[in-house]
VOTI-556183 format. One line per 2 residues: number of its first residue (from 0); for each residue x, y, z of N, C-alpha, C. Coordinates in steps of 0.001 Angstrom, whole numbers, plus 500000, padded with zeros to 6 digits. Each point is the difference from the previous one (the first is absolute). Layout:
N
NUM = X Y Z X Y Z X Y Z  ...
END
This chain:
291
0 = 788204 731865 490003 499340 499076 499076 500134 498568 500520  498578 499601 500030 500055 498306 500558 500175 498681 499036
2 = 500617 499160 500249 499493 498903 498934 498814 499698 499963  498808 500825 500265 498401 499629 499724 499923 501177 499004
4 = 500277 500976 500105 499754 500949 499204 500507 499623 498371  501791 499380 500115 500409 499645 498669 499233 499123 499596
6 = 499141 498950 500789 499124 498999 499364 498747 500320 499264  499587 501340 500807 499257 500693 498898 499672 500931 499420
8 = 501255 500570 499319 500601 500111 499054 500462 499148 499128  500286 498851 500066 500593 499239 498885 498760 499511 499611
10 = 499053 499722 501099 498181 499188 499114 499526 500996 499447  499770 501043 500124 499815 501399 499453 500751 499872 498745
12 = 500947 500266 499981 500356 500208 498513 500146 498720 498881  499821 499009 500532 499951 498671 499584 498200 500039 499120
14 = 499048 500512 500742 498550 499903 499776 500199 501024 498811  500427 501143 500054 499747 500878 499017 500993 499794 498439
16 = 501053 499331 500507 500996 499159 498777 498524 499180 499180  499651 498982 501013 498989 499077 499640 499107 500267 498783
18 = 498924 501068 500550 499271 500504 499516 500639 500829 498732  500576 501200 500006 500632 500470 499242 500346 498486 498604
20 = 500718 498747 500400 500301 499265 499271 498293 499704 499242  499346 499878 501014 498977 499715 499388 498604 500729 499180
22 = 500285 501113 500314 498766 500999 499380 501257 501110 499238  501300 500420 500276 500499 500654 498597 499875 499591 499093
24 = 499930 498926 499023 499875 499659 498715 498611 500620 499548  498997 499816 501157 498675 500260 499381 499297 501317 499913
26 = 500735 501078 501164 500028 501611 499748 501374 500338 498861  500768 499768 499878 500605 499990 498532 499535 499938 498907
28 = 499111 498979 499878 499560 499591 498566 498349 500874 499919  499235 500349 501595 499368 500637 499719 500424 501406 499648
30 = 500754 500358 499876 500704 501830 500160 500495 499768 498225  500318 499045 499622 499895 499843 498779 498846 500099 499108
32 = 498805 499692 500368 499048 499752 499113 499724 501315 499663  499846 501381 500927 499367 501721 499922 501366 500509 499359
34 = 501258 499424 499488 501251 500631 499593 499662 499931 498643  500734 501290 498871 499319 500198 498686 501086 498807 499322
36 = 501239 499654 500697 500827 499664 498557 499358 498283 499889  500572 499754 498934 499312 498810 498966 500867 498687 500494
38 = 501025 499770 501158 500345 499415 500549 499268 499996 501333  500499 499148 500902 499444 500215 501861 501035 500475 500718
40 = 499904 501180 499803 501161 500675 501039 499271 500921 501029  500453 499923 501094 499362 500479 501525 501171 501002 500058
42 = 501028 500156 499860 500296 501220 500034 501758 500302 498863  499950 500948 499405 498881 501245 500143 498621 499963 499417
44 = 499075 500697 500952 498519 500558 499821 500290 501181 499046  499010 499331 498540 500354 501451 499156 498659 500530 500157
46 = 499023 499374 500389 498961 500440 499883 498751 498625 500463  498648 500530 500436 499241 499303 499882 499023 500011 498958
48 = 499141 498704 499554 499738 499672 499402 498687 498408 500350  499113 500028 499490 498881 499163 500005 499761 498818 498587
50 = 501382 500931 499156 499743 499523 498331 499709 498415 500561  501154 499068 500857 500252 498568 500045 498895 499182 500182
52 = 499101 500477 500703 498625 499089 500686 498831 500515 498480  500458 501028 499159 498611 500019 498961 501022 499017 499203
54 = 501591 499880 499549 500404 499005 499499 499804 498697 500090  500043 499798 501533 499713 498006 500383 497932 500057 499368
56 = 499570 500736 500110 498650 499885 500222 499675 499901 498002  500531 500147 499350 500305 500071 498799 500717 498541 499273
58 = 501049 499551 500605 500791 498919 500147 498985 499051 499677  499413 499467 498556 499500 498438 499545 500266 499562 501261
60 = 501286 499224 499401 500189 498460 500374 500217 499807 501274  500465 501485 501245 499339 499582 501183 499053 499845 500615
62 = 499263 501543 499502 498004 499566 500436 499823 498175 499388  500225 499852 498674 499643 498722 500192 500320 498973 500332
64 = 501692 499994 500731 500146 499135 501264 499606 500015 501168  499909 501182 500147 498948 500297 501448 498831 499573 500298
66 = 499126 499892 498634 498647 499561 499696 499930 498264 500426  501483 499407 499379 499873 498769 499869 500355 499701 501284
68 = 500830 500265 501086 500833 499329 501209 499108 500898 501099  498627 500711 499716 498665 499629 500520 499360 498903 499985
70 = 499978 499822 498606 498921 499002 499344 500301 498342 501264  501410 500118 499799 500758 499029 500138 500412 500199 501408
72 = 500287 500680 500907 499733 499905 501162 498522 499722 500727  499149 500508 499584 498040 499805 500224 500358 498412 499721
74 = 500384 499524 498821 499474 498524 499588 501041 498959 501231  501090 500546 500496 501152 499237 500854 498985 500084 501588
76 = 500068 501231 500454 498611 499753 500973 499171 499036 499902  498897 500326 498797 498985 498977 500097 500285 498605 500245
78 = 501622 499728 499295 499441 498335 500177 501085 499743 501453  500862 500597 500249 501112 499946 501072 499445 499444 501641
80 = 498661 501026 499864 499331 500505 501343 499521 498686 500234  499188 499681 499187 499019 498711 500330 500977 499074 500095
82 = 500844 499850 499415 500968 498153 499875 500598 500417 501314  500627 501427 500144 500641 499850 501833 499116 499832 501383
84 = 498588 500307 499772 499252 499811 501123 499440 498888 499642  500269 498725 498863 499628 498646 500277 500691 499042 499980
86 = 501400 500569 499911 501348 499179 500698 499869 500345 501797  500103 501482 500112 499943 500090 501437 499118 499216 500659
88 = 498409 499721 499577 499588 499528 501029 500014 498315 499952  500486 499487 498329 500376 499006 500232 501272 499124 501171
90 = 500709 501277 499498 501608 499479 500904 499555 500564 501787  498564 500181 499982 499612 500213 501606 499298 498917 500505
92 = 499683 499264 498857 499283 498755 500360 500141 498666 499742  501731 499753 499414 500206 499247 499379 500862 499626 501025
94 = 500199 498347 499814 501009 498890 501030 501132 500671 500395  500198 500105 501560 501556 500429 500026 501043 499519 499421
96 = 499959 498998 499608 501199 499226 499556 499901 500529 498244  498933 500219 499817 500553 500412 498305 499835 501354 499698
98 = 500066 500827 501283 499821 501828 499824 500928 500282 499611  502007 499143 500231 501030 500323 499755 499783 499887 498346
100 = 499731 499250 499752 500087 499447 498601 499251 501044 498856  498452 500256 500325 499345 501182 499546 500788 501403 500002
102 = 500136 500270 501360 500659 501165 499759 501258 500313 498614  501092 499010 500439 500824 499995 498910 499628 499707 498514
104 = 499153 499735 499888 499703 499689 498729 498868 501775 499273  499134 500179 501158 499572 501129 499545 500376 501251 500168
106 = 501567 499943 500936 501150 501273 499808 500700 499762 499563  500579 498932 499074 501008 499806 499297 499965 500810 498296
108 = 499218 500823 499417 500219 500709 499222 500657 501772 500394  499916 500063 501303 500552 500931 500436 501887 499765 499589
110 = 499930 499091 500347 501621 499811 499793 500184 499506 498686  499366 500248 498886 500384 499341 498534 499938 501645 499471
112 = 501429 499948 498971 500014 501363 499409 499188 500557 499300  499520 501031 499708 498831 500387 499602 500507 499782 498853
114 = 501169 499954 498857 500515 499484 498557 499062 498864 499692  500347 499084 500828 499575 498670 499832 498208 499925 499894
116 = 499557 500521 501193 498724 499773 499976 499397 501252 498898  500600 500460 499318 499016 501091 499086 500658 498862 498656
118 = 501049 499002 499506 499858 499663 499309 499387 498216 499803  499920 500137 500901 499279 498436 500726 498308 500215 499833
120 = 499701 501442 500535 498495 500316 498961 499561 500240 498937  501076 500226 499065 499649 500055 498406 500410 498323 499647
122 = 500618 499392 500189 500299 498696 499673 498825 499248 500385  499410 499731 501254 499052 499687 500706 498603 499600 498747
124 = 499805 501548 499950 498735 500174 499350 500173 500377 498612  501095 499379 499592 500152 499433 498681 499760 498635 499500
126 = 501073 499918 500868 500183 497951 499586 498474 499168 501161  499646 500422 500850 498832 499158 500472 498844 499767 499446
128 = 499952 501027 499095 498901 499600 499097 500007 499480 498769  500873 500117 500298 500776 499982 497886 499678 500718 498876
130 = 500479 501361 500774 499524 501178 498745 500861 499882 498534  499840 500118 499330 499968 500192 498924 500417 501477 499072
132 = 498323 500605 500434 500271 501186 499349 499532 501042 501521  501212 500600 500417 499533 500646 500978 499115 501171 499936
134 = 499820 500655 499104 498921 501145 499876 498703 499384 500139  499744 499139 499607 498616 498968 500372 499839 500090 501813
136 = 501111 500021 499988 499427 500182 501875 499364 500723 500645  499386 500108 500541 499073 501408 500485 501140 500510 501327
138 = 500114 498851 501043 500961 499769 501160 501265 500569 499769  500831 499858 498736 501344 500222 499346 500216 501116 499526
140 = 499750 500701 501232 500383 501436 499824 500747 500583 501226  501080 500814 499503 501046 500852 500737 499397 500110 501161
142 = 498686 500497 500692 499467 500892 501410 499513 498813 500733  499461 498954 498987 499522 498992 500492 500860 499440 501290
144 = 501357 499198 498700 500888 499159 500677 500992 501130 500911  500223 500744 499741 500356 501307 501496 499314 499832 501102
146 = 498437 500020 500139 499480 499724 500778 500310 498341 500897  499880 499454 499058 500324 498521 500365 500790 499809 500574
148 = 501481 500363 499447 501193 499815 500406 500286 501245 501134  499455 500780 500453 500535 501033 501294 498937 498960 500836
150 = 498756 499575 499972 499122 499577 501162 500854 498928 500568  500674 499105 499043 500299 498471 500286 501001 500395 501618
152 = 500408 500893 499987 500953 500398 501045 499902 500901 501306  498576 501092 499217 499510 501396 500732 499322 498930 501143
154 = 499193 498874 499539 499136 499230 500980 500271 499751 501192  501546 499639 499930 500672 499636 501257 500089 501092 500723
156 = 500216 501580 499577 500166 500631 500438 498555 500466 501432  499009 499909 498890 498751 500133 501054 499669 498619 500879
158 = 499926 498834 499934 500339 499063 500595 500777 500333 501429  501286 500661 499927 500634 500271 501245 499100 500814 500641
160 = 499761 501411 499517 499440 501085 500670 498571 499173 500518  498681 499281 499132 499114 499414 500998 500204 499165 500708
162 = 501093 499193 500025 500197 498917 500744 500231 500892 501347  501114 500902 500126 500204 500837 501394 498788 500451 500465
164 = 499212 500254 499357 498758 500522 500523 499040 498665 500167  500417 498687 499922 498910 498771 499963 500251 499430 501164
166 = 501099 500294 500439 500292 499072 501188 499573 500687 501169  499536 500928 500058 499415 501240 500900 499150 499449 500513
168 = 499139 498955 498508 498411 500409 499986 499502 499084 501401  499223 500015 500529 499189 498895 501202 498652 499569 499687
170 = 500725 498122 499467 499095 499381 499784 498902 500022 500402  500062 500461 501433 498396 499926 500689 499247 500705 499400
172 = 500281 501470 499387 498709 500103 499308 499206 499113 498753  501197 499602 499618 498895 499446 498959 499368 498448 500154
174 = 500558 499361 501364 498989 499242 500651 498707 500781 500305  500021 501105 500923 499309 500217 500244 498520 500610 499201
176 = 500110 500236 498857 499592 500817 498507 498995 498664 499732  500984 498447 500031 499163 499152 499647 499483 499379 500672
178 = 500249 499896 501252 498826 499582 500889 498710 500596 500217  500470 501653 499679 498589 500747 499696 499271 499779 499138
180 = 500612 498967 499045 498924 500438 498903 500561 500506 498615  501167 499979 499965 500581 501094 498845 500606 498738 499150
182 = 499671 499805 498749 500783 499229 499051 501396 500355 499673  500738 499194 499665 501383 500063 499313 500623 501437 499270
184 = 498891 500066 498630 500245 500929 499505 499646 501708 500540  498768 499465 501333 500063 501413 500474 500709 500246 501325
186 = 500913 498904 500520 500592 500261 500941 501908 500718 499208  500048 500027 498896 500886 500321 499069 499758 500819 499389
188 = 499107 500816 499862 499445 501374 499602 500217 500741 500707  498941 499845 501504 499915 500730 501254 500806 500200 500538
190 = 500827 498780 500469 500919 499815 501508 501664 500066 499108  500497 498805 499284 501053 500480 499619 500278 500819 499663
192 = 499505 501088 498661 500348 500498 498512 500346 501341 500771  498998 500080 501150 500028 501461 500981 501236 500249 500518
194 = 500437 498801 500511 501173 500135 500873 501135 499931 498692  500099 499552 499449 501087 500012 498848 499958 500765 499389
196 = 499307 501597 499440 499880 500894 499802 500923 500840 499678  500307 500320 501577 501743 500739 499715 500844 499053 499023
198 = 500327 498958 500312 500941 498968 499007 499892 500127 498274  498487 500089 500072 500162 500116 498727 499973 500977 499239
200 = 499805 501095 500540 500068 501404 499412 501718 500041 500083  500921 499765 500982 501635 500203 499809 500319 498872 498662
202 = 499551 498694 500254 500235 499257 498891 499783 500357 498445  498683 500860 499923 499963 500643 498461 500906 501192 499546
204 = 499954 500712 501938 501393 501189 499180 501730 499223 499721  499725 499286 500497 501470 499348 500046 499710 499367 498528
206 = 499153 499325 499656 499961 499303 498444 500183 500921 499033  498759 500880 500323 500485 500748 498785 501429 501101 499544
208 = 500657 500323 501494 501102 500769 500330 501189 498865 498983  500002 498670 500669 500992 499268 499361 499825 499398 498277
210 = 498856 500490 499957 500238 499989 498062 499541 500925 499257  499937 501194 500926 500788 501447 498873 500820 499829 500168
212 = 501315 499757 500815 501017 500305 499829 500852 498951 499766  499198 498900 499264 500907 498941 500018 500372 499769 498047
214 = 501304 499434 500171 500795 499955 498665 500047 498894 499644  500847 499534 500930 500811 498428 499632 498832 499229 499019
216 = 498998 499695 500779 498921 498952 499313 499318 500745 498831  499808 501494 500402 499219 500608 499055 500561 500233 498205
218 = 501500 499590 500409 500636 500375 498792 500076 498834 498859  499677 498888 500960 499711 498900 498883 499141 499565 500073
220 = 498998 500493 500592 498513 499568 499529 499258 501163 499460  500033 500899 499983 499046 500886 499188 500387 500228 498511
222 = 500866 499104 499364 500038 499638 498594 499900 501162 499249  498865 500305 499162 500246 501554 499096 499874 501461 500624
224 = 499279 499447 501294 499163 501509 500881 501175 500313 500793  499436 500969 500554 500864 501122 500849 499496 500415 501290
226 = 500421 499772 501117 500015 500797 501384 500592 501276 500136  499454 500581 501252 500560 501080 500065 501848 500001 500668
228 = 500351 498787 500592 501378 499474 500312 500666 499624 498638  499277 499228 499099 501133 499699 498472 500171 501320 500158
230 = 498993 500839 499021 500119 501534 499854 501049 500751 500114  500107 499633 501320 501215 501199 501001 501146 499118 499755
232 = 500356 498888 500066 500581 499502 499474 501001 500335 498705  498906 500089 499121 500529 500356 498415 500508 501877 500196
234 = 499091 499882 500253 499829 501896 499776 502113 500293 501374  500228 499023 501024 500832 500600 500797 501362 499605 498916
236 = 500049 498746 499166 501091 499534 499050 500221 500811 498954  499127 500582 499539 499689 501257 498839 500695 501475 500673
238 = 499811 500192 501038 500444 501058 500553 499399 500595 501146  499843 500178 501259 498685 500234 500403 499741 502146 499680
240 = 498804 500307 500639 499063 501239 500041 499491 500844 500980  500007 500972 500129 499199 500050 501487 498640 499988 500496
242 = 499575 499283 497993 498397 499742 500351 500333 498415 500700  501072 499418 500095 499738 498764 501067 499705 500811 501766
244 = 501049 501163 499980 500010 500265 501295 498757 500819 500375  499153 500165 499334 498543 500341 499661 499199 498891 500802
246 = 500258 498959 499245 499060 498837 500102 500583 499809 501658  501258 500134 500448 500098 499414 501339 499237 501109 501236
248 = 500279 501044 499404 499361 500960 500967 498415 499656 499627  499081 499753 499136 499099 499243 500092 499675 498630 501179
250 = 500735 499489 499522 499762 498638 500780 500287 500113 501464  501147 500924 500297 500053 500485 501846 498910 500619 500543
252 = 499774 501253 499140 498346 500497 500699 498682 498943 499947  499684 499426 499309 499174 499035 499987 500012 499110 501261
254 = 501261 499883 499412 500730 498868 502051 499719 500377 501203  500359 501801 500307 499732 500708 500933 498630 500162 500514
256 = 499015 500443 498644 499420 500190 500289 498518 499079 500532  499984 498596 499412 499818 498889 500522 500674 499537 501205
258 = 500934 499841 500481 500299 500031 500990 499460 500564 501429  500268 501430 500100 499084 500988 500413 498614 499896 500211
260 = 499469 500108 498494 498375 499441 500621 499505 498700 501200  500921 498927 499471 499721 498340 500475 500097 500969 501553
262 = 501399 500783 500359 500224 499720 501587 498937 501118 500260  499414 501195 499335 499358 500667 500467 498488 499349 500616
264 = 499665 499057 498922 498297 498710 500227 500411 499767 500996  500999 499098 500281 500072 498894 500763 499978 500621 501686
266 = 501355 501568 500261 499364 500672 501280 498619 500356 500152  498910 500756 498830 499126 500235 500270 499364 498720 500534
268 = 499931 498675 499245 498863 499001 500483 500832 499589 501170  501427 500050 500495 500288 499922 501407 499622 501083 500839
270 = 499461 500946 499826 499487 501094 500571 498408 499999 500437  499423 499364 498685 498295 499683 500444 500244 498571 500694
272 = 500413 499067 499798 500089 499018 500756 500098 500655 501758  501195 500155 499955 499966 500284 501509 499105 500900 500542
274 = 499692 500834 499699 498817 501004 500247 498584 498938 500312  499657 499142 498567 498958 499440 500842 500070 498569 501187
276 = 501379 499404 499979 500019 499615 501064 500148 500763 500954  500499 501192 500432 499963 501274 501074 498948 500283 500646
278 = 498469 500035 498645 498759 500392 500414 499252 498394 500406  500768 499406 499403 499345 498359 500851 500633 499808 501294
280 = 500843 500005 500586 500624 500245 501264 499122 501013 500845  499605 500975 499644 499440 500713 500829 498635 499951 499671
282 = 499751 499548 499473 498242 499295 500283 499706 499161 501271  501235 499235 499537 499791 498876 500634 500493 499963 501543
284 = 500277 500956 500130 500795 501346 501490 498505 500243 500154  499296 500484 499631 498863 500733 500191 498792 499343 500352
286 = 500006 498795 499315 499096 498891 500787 499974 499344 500970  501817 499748 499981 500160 499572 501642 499743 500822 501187
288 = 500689 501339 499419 499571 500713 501212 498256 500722 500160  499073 499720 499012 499160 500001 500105 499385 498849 500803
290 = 499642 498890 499551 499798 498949 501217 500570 499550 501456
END
């Protein structure tokens, strides 16, 4: 036995510690959800069972947190996406000397506790207007200011992700767009929006990823309503079920199986891609050696 061999062996069993640390909790709790007893116990297996997933699917007040921290992830997207791709291309075109300054100011809610900023949005859009009687508000509602208060922060988040993808970009095309002929707004249709594409499709899964599952802010701004995180929340202080471990084996296959698809597209269109550059290469083989 060599000291290369003990080296791997020790990364070897180090990777599978790893993992093990990291995916036992979640085959546990799935081996719980098909178990009959009325606790989450993975073993002993007294039996299987499907009762838990017609239970969660039954479960009010989670379908209708689920309903809402949709609602409310869709609405954190919508406004997240746009304010990070018009910081990014501001802070791409703005004075070097005050990019330091921008930046910090439009990542500095990243570092403010989400406590603060979920109660800094009900205060906000209380006292700035000088409500009175808050049911009069149309705005002054639980999903609303959730929304409000996860974007104020999610923004920065997409901000980073297009910015990595902005500094890529080469100005020359879009000189070149307008020397042709192409106005402002269609050299920003055409030429940017194309290339930023990827950016912003990761930026909406990342928005909406970080406010389903977000608490801190959500817990003091969604006022009378309910997410599907309060929810689990209440329902884990109460006692938990193994219609939660239901809902997680839900939410992993969903994961998987999205997952999966994205890499399955993405080889295929790396598959027709190269193929028709393959058959453009050998065209273009074929003409030369034709002439």
């Amino acid at each position: 036995m060599t000291s290369k061999t003990i080296l791997k062996g020790m990364m070897g069993f180090y990777i599978v510690l790893f993992f093990l640390y990291l995916f036992g909790p979640l085959m546990v709790m799935s081996v719980t959800a098909f178990n009959t007893p009325s606790y989450p116990q993975a073993y002993p297996f007294e039996g299987f069972t499907l009762d838990w997933f017609g239970k969660l699917w039954n479960h009010r007040l989670m379908m209708e947190g689920l309903v809402n921290s949709v609602i409310i992830g869709l609405g954190v997207v919508a406004i997240s996406v746009p304010i990070g791709l018009a910081a990014s291309i501001i802070m791409n075109q703005v004075y070097h000397r005050a990019r330091g300054l921008f930046y910090l100011v439009t990542v500095s809610p990243l570092l403010t506790p989400g406590v603060i900023i979920g109660i800094s949005t009900v205060i906000f859009w209380k006292d700035a207007f000088g409500l009175t009687d808050w049911s009069k508000a149309t705005f002054y509602k639980g999903m609303v200011l959730a929304v409000l208060g996860q974007a104020s922060f999610v923004s920065a988040y997409c901000l980073l992700i297009i910015m990595a993808r902005l500094t890529r970009f080469d100005r020359a095309q879009e000189e070149a767009a307008l020397d042709l002929g192409a106005s402002n707004p269609q050299v920003f249709w055409h030429v940017l929006l194309p290339f930023l594409r990827p950016a912003l499709l990761s930026a909406g899964i990342i928005a909406f990823l970080s406010s389903f599952e977000n608490f801190n802010t959500t817990t003091f701004a969604i006022l009378a309503d309910k997410t599907l995180v309060t929810v689990l929340a209440g329902e884990a202080r109460q006692g938990t079920t193994p219609a939660l471990s239901a809902l997680a084996v839900v939410i992993i296959t969903i994961s998987l199986v999205g997952a999966l698809s994205y890499e399955l597209l993405k080889r295929r269109e790396e598959a027709k891609a190269a193929a028709i550059k393959e058959r453009a290469r050998l065209a273009e083989r074929g003409e030369l050696e034709g002439a």
